[in-house]
N, C-alpha and C positions, 0 to 999 in steps of 0.2 A: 147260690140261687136264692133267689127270694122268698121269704116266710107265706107268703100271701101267693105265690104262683105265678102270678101278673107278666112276669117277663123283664120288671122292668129291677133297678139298683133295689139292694136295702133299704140308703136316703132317698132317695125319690121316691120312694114308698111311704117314707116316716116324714113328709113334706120338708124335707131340707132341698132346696134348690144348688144345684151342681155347680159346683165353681166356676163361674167364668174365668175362659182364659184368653190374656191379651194376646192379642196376633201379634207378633215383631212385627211385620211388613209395615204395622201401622207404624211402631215408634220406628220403624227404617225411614217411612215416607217424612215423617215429619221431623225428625233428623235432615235427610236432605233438604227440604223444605224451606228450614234455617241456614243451613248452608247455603243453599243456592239466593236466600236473601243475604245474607250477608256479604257474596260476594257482588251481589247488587250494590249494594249500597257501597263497598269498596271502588267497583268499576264507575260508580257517578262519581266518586269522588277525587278518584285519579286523573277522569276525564275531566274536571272543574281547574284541579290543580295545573292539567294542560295546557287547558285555553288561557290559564291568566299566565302563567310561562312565556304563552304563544304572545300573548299582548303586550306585555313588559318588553320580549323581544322587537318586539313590533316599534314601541317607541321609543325605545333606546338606540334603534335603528335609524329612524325618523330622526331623534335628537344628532346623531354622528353625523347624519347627513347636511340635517341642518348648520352643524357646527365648522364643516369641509366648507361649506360651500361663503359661511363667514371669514374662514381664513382665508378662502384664496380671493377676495374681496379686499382683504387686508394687506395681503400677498400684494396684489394689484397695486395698490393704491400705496405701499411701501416702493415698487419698482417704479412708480412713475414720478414720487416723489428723487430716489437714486436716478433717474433720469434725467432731470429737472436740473441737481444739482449740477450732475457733473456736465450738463450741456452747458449750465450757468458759469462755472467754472474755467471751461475750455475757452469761453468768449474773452476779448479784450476788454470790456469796460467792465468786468468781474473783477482783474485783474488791478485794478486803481484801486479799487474798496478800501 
């Protein structure tokens, strides 16, 4: 008990002020806090990496189509020339050349 009756500590009597004490919950909150920003900034960044994934697929898509659609143009115009010849071929005034 105290010198003086008061009720109150020894040090709070001899004016030392009582130790503050930190709450965990604070460093729990701000622990999570960090975490859950970081995996912010994780999830925008996966999602970034997605969509340009998504777009490279996109035009490389685009390119193969466009390149299909050059061969069979080439394709084409290969058969009609094989066409051509062997009609030219098959005829009688081929045949003099």
């Amino acid at each position: 008990m105290p010198a003086d009756g008061s009720g109150e500590p020894a040090d709070a009597a001899a004016g030392k002020a009582p130790r503050k004490r930190r709450n965990r919950w604070i460093w729990i909150c701000a622990l999570l806090t960090v975490v859950a920003t970081g995996l912010l900034i994780w999830a925008l960044t996966i999602q970034s990496d997605l969509d340009s994934t998504q777009q490279d697929l996109t035009n490389a898509n685009q390119k193969l189509d466009s390149t299909g659609q050059e061969l069979d143009k080439v394709a084409d115009v290969g058969r009609s020339s094989q066409d051509r010849a062997l009609t030219a071929g098959s005829s009688p005034g081929a045949r003099m050349r």
